[in-house]
N, C-alpha and C positions, 0 to 999 in steps of 0.2 A: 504494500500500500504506500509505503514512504519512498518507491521508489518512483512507483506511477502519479505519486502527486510533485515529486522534484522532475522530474520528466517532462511534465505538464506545466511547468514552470520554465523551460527550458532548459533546465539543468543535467547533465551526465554527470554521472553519481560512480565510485568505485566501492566494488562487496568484497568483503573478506568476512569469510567465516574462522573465526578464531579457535584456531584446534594442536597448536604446538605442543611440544613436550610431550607428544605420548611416548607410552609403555608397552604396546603391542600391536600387533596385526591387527585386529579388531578394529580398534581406534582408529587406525590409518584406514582401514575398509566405510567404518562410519563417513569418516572427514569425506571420502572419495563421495560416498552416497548424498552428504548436505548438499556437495558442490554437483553434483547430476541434476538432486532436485533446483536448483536455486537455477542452472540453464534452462531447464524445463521450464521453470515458472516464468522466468524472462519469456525464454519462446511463448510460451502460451497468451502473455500478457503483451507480446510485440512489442515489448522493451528491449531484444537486446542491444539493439544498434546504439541507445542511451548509455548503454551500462559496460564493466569491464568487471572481471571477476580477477582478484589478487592472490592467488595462492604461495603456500610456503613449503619447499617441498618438505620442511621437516612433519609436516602436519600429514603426509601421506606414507612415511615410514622411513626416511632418509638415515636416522638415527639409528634404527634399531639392524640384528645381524643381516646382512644381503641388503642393508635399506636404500641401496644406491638404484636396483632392482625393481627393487619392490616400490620402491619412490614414482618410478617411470612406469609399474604397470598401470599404479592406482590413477596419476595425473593422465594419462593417454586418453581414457575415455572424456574423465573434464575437458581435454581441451578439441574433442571433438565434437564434444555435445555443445560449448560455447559455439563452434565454429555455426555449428548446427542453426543456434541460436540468435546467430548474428551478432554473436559479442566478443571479445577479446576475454584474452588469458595472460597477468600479468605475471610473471616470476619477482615474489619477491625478496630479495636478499636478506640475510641472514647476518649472523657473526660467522668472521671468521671462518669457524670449525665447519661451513656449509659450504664455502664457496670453494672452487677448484681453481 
């Protein structure tokens, strides 16, 4: 709704779902599913071309063992379903310890 009334306002808006520091697979599969539905709701709502979605890949598993992996499986589908959506997919940096 906040994003369809800044939208209507003229405004492009960036989403971040806040999902860092997990502890397991699980959690990196949730964070994967927020950011599916939240393309979906853009598409739906013919927002996405307004909107850009910011992910971090530690929020998909980057951390945890093979998280380099597992990072790329979880993020692959978000940034098709953004594309899908007509939105962008922003990488957003980290400390340090994330970046190559």
């Amino acid at each position: 709704e906040s994003v369809r009334s800044l939208a209507g306002h003229g405004m492009e808006v960036t989403l971040d779902h806040l999902g860092e520091d997990i502890t397991d697979r699980s959690e990196a599969l949730r964070n994967r599913d927020a950011y599916l539905a939240l393309a979906d709701s853009l598409a739906g709502e013919g927002l996405g071309p307004r909107a850009e979605m910011s992910v971090k890949l530690s929020a998909f598993g980057q951390a945890l063992p093979g998280g380099d992996d597992l990072a790329y499986a979880n993020v692959l589908p978000v940034v098709e379903a953004a594309a899908a959506a007509g939105t962008t997919v922003t990488l957003d940096m980290e400390d340090h310890t994330t970046v190559d």
